[in-house]
N, CA, C and O of each residue as an XYZ file, in Angstrom:
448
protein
N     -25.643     12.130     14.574
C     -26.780     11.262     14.866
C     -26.260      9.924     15.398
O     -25.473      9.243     14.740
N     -26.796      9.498     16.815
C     -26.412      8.263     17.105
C     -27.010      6.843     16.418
O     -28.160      6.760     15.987
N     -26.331      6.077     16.399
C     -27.230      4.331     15.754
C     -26.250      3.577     16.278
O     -25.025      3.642     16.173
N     -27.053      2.770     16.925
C     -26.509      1.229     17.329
C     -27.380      0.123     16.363
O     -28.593      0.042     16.169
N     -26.415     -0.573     15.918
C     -26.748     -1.813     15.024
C     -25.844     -3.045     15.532
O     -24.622     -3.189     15.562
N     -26.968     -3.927     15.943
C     -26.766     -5.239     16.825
C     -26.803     -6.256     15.117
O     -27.353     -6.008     14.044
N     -26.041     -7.277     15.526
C     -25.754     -8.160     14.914
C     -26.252     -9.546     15.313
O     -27.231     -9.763     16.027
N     -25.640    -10.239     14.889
C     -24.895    -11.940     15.183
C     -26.411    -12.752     15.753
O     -25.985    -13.828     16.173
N     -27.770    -12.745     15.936
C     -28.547    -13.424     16.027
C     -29.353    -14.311     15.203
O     -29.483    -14.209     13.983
N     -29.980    -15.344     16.086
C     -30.034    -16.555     14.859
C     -30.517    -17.678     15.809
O     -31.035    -17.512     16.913
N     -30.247    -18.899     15.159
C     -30.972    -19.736     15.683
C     -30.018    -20.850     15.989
O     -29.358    -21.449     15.140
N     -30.001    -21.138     17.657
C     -29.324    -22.245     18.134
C     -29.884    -22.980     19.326
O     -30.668    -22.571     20.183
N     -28.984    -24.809     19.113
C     -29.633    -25.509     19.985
C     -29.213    -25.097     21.426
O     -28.265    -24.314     21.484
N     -29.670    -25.428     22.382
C     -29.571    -25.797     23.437
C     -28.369    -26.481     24.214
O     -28.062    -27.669     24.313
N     -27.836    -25.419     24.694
C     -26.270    -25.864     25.226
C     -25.059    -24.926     23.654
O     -23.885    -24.695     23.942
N     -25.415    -24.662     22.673
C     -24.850    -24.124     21.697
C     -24.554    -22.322     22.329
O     -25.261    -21.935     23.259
N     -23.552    -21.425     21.762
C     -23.219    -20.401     21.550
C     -23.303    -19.435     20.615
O     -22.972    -19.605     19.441
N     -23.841    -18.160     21.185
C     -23.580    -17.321     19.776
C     -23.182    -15.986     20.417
O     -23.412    -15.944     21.626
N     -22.610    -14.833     19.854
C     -22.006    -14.057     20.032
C     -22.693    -12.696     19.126
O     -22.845    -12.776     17.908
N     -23.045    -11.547     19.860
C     -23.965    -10.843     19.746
C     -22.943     -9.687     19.377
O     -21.826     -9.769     19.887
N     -23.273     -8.408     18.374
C     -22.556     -7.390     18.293
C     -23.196     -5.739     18.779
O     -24.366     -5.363     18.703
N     -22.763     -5.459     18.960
C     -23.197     -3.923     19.027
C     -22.874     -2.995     18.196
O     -22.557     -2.203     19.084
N     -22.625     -2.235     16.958
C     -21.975     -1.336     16.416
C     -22.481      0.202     16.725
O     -23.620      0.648     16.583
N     -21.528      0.750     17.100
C     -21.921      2.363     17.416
C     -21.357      3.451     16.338
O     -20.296      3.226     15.757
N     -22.138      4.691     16.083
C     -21.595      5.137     15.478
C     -22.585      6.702     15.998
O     -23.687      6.512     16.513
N     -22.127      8.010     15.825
C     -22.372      9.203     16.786
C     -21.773      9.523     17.743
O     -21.548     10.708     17.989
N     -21.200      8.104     18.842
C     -20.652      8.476     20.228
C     -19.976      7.326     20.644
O     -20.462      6.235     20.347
N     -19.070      7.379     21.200
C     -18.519      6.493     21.558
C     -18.752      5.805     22.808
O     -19.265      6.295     23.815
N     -18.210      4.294     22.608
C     -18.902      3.382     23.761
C     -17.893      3.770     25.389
O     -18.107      3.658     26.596
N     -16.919      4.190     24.637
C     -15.739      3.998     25.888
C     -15.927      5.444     26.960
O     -15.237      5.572     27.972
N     -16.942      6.436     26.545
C     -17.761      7.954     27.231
C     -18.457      7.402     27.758
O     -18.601      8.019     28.813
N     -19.478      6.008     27.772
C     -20.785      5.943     28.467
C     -20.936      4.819     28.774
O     -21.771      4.694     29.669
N     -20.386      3.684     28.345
C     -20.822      2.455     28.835
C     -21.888      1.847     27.971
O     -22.516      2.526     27.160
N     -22.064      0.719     28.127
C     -23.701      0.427     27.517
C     -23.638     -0.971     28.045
O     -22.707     -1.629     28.511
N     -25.364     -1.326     27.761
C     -26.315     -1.975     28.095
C     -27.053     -2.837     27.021
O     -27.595     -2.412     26.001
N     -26.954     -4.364     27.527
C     -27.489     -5.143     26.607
C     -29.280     -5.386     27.712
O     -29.464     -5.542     28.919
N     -30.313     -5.297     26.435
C     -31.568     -5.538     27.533
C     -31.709     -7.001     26.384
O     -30.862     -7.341     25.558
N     -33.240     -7.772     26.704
C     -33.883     -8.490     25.826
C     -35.344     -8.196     26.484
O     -35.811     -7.554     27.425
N     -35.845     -9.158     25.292
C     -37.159     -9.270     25.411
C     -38.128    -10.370     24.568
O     -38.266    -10.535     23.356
N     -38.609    -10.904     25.479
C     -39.505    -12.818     25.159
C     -40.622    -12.324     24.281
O     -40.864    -11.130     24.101
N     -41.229    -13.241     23.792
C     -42.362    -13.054     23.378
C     -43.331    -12.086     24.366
O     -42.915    -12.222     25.517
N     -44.382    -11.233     24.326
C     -45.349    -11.342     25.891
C     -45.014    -10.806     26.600
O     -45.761    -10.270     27.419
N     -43.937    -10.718     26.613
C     -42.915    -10.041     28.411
C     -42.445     -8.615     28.155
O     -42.251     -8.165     27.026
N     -42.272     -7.919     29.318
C     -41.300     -6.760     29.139
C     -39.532     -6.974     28.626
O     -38.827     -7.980     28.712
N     -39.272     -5.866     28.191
C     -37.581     -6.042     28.298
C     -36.790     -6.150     29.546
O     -36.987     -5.423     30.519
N     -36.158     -6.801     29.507
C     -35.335     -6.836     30.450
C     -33.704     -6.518     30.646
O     -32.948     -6.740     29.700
N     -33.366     -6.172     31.476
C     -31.732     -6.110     31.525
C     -30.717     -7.186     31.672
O     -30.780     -7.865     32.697
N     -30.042     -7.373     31.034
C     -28.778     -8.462     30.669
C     -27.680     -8.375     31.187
O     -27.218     -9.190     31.986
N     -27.125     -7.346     30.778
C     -25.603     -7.289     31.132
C     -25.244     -5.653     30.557
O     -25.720     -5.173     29.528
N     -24.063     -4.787     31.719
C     -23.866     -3.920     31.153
C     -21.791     -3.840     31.487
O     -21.018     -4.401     32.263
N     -21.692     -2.978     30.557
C     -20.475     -2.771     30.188
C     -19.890     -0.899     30.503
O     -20.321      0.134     29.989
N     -18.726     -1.106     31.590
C     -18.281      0.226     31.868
C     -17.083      0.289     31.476
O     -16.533     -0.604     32.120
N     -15.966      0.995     30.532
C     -15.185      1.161     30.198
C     -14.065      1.739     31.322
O     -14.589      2.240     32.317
N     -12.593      1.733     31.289
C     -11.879      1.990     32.178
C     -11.650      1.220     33.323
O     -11.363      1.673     34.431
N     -11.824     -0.289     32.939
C     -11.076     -0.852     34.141
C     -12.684     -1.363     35.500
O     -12.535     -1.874     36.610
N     -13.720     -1.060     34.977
C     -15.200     -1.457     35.462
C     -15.312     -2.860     35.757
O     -14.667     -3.572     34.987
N     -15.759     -3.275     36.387
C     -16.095     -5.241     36.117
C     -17.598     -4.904     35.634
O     -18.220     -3.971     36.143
N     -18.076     -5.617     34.749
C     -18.753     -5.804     33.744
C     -19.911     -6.123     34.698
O     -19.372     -5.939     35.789
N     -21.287     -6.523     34.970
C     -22.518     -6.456     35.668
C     -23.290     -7.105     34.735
O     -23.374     -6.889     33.526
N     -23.986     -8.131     35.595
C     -24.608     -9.419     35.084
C     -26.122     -9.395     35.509
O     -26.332     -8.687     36.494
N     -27.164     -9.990     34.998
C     -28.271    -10.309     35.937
C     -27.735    -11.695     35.703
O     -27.038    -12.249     34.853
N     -28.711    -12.207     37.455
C     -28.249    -13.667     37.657
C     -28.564    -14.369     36.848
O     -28.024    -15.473     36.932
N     -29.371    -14.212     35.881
C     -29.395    -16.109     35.686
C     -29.096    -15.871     34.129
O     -29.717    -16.594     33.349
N     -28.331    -15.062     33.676
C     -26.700    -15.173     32.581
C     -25.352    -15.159     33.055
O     -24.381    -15.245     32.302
N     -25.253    -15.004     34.857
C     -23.806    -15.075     35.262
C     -23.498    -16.354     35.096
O     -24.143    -17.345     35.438
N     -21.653    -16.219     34.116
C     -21.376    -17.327     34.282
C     -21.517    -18.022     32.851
O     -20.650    -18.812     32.477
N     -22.712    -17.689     31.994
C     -22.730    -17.836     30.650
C     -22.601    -17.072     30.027
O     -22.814    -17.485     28.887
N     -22.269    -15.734     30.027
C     -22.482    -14.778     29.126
C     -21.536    -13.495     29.492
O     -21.414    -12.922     30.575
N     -21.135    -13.328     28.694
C     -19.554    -12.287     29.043
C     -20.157    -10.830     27.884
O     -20.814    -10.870     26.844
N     -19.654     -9.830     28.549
C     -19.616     -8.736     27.768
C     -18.378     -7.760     27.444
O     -17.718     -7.251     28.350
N     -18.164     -7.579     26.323
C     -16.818     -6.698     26.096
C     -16.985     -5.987     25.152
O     -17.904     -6.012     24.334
N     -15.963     -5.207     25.223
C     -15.742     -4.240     23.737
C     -14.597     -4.141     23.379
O     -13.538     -4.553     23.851
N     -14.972     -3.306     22.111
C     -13.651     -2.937     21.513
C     -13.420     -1.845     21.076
O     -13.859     -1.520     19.973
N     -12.589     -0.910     21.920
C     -12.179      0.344     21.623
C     -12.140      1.232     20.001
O     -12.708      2.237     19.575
N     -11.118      0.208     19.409
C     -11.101      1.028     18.106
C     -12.470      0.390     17.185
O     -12.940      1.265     16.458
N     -12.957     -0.521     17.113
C     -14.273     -0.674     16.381
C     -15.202      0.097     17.107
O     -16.203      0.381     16.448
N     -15.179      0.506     18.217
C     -16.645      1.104     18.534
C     -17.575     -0.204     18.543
O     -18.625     -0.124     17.906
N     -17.330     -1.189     19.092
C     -18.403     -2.104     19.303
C     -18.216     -3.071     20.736
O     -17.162     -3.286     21.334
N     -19.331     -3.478     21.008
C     -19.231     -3.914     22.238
C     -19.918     -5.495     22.158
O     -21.137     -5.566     21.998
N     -19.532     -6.094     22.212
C     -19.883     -8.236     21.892
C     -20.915     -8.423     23.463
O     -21.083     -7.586     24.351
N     -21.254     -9.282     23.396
C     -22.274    -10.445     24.007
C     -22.141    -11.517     23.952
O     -23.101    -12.069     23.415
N     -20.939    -12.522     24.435
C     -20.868    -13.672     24.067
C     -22.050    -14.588     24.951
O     -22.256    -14.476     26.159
N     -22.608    -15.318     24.209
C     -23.668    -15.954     24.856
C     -23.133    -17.893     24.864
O     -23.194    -18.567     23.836
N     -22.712    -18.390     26.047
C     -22.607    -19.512     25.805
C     -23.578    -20.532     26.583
O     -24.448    -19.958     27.237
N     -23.593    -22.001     26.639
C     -24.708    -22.547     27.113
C     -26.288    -22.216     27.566
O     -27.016    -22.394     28.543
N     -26.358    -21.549     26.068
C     -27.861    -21.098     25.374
C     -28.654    -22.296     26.215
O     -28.323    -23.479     26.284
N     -29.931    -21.570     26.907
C     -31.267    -22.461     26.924
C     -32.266    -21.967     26.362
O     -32.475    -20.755     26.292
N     -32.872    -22.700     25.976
C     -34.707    -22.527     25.686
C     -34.980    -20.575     26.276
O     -35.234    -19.591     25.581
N     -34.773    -20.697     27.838
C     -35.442    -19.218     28.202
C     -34.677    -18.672     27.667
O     -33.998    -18.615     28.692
N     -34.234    -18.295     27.144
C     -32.702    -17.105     26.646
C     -33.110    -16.616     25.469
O     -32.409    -15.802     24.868
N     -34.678    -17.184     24.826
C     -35.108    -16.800     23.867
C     -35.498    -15.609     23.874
O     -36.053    -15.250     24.913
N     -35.376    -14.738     22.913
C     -35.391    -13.226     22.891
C     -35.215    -12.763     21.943
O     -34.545    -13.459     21.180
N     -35.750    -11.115     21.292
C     -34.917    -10.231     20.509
C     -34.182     -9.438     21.582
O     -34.728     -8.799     22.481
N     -32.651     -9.584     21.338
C     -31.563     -8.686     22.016
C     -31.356     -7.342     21.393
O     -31.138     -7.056     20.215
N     -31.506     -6.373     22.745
C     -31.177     -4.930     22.365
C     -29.665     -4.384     23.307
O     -29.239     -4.664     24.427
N     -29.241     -3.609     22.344
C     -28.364     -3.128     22.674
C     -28.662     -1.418     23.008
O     -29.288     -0.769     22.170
N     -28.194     -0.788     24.219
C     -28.436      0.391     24.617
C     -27.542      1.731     25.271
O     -26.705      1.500     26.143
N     -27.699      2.651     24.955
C     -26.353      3.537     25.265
C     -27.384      5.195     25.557
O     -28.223      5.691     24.806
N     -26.981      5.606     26.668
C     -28.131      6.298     27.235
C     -29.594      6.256     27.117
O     -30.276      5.519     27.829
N     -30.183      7.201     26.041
C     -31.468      6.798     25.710
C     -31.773      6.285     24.171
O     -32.882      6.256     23.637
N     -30.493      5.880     23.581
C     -30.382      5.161     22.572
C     -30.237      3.768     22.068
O     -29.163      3.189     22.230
N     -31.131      3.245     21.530
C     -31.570      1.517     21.256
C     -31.142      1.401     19.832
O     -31.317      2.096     18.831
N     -30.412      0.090     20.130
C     -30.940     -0.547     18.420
C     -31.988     -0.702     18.237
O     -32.974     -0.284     18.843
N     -31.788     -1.944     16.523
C     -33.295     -2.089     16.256
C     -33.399     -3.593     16.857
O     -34.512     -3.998     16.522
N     -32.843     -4.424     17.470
C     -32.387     -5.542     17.710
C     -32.001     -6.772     17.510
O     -32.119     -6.677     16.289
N     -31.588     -8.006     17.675
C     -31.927     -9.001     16.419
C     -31.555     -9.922     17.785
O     -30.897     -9.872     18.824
N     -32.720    -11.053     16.797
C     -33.025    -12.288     17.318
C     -32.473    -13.068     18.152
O     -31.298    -13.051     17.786
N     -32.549    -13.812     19.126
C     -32.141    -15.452     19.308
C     -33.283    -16.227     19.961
O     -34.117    -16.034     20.845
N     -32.944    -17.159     19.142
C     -33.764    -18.497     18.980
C     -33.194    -19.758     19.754
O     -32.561    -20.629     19.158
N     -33.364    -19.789     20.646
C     -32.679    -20.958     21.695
C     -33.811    -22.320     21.307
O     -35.004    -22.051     21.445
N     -33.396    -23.947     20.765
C     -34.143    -24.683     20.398
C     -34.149    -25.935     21.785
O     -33.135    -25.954     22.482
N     -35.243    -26.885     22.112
C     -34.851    -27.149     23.002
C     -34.205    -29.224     22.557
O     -33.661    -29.901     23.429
């Protein structure tokens, strides 16, 4: 049975950092790649950033290039979200995704 369990969300100011987790367990990240989405209050989800194993360059939507890096880590089976110079819009619950499999997601709270 697959489960992804996202971590590390919470509440920060404006211009502050936080660093997001992914934990996998069923399949491994380094077979498929994965996908961080979010989603605002009101709004649809959206796509963030995704991650291809083997040497891939990592894939951004624009307006986190530049703040926000994605990686993993082979032997944990987990894949990070570093989020730096947080704004206000960046507010979201973050999901983490691996074919047709979602976490349950967790928070960030960007203050302004």
């Amino acid at each position: 049975q697959v489960q992804l369990v996202e971590s590390g969300g919470g509440t920060v100011q404006a211009g502050g950092s936080l660093r997001l987790s992914c934990a996998a367990s069923g399949l491994n990240f380094s077979d498929h790649g994965m996908a961080w989405f979010r989603q605002a209050p009101g709004k649809e989800r959206k796509f963030v950033a995704q991650i291809y194993f083997g040497g891939h360059t990592p894939y951004y939507t624009d307006s986190v290039k530049g703040r926000f890096t994605v990686f993993g880590d082979n032997a944990k089976n987990t894949v990070y979200l570093q989020m730096n110079s947080l704004k206000p819009e960046d507010t979201a619950v973050y999901y983490c995704a691996v074919m047709s499999h979602w976490g349950q997601g967790t928070q960030v709270t960007v203050s302004s």
